[in-house]
C-alpha positions in Angstrom: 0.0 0.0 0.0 0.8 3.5 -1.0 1.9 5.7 2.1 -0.3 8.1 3.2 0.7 11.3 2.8 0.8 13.4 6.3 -1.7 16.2 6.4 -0.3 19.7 6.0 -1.5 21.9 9.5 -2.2 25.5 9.2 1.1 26.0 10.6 3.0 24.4 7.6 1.2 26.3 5.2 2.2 29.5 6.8 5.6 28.7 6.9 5.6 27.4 3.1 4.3 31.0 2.0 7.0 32.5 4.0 9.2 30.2 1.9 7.7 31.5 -1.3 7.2 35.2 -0.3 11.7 35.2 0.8 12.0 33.4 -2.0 10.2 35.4 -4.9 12.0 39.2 -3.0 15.2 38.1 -3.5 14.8 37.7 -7.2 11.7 40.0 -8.7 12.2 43.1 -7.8 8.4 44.2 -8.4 7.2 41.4 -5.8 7.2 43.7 -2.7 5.8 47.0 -4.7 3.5 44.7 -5.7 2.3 42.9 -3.0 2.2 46.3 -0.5 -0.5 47.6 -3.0 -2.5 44.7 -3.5 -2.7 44.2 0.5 -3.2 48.3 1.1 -5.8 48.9 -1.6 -8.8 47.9 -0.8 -8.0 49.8 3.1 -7.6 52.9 1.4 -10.6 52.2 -1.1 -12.5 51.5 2.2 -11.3 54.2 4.0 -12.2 56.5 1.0 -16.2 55.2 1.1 -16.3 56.1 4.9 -15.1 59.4 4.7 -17.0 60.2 1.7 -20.1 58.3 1.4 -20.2 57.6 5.5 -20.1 53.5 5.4 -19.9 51.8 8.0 -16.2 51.1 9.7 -17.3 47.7 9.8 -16.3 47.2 6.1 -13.0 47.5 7.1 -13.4 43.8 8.4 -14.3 42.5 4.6 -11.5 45.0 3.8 -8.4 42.6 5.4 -10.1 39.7 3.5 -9.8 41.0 0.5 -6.2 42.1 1.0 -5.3 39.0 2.3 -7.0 37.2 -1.1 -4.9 40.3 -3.5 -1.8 39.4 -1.2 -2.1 35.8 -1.9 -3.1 36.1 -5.7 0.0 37.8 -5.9 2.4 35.8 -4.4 1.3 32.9 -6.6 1.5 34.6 -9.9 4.7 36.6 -9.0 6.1 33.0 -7.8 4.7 31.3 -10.7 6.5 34.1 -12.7 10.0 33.5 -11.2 9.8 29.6 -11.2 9.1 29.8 -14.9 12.0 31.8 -15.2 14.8 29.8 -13.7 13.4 26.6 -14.8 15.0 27.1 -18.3 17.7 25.2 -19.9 17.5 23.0 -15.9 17.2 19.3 -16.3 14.1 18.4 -15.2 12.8 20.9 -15.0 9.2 20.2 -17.0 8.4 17.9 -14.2 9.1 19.9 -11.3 6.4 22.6 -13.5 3.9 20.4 -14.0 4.0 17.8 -11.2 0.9 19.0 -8.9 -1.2 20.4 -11.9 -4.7 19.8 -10.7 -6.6 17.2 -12.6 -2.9 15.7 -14.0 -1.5 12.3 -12.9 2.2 12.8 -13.8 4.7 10.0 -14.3 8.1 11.5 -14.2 11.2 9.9 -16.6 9.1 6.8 -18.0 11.8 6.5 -20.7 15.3 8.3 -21.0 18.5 8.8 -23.4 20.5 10.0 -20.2 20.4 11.9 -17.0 19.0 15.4 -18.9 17.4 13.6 -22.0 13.7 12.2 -20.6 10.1 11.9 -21.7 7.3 12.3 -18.9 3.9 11.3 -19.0 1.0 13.2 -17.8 -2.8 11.9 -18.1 -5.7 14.4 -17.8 -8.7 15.4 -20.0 -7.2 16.1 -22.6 -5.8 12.5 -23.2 -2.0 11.8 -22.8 0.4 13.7 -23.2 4.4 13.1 -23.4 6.6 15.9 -22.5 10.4 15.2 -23.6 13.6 17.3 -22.5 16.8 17.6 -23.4 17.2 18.1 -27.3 16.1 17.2 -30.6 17.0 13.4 -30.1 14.1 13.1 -27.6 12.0 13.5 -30.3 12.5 10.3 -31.9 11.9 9.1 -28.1 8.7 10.8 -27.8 7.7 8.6 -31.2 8.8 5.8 -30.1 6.5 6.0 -26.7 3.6 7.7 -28.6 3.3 4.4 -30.3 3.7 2.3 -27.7 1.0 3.8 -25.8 -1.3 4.1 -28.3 -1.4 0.4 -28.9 -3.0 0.4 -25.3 -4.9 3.8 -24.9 -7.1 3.3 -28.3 -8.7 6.1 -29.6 -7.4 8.5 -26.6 -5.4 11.0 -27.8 -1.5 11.2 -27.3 -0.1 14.7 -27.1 3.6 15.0 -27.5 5.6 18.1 -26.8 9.8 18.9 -27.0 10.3 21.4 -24.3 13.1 23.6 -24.8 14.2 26.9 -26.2 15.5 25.7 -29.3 13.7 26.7 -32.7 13.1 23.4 -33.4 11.3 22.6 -29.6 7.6 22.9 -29.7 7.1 25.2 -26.1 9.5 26.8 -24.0 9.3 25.5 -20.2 7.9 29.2 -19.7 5.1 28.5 -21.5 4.4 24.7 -20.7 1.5 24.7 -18.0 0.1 27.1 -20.5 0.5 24.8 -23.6 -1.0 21.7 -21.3 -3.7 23.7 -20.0 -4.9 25.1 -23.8 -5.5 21.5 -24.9 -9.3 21.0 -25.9 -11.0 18.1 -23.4 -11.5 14.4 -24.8 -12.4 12.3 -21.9 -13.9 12.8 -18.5 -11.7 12.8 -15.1 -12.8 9.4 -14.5 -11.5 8.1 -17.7 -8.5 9.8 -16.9 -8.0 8.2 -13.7 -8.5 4.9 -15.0 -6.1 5.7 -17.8 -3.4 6.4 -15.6 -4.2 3.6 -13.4 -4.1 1.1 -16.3 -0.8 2.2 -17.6 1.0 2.2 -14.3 -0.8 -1.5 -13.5 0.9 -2.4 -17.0 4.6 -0.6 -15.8 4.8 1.7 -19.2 6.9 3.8 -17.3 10.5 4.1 -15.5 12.2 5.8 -12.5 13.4 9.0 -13.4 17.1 9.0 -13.8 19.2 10.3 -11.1 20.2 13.7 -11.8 20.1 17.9 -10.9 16.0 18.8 -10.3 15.8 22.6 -10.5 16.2 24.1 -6.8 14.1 27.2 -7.7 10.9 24.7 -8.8 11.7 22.5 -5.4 11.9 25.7 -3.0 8.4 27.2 -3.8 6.1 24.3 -5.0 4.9 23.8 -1.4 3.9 27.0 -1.0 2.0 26.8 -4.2 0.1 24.2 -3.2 -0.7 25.5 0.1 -1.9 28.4 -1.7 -3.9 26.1 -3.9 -5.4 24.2 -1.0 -6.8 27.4 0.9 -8.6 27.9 -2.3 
């Protein structure tokens, strides 16, 4: 049986934003301009209604909940921003991006050329779809396990896409969550599920390679999905 994971307290959660919010400073430089006005506007757009149109000072309470919302909507898309950033040209760096996409079930390194040269596997409405890193040779890869998995998926579809910044790469890792999330729906969550279930009953898939995992990806991934979670 699969270990369970242990449940993440309120106090974790604070501490993995913390993470995010000294991590995210130290390298975007319109972070902490931007997060002081998203957390102070709606206080001075409250403030503003009571001295002019004489509401009540009790909409100052709704006030701090909508800052703290702005502060947090922030934090994830200036985080998101800086992630994106550092991930290129890292190996592995596709699957630290995509690993807890909502509604994905992500196999990391199911086949590989060498320790920066892999193909993941991620199952979600869309179908399947094969991400490969590390240069134009995955690409032959990514045909070779497009095949293979067609012979057992049927008619589901079977994405494949060459992250990299090459010309010849079909999405930078900027842009990847982007790319996965613009693909059109094909089959339920359910399906999907039972998709991803069936191919890891079967083993189509491999253990990643040993080798470098982006730090920047690792350091703020939990406070993204903390963030998430509060949702």
């Amino acid at each position: 049986m699969a270990k369970q994971q242990k449940k993440e307290t309120f106090t974790d959660r604070l501490k993995t934003i913390g993470m995010a919010i000294k991590f995210t400073a130290k390298r975007d430089k319109m972070f902490l301009p931007l997060e002081i006005t998203a957390i102070l506007l709606p206080f001075v757009i409250v403030a503003l209604l009571v001295i002019l149109l004489s509401w009540s000072p009790l909409w100052f309470v709704s006030s701090l909940f909508v800052a703290l919302l702005a502060g947090l909507i922030v934090l994830n898309l200036r985080t998101q921003k800086v992630i994106n950033s550092e991930a290129v040209d890292r190996p592995g760096a596709a699957y630290a991006l995509i690993e807890n996409m909502r509604g994905w079930h992500v196999k990391p390194g199911i086949a590989a050329l060498s320790q920066t040269q892999f193909v993941h596997r991620a199952v979600g409405k869309p179908g399947v779809v094969l991400i490969g890193e590390g240069g134009g040779k995955v690409r032959k890869l990514l045909g070779q396990e497009k095949k293979k998995l067609s012979r057992v998926v049927g008619s589901t579809p079977v994405y494949t896409i060459l992250v990299g910044e090459g010309e010849n790469d079909d999405a930078s890792v900027k842009d990847l969550r982007k790319v996965i999330r613009k693909l059109p729906p094909n089959i339920d969550s359910k399906e999907a599920t039972q998709i991803a279930q069936r191919l890891e009953a079967l083993g189509m898939g491999m253990a990643m390679p040993k080798g470098p995992v982006p730090t920047s990806a690792n350091a703020a991934k939990g406070a993204r999905r903390a963030m998430l979670k509060g949702k």
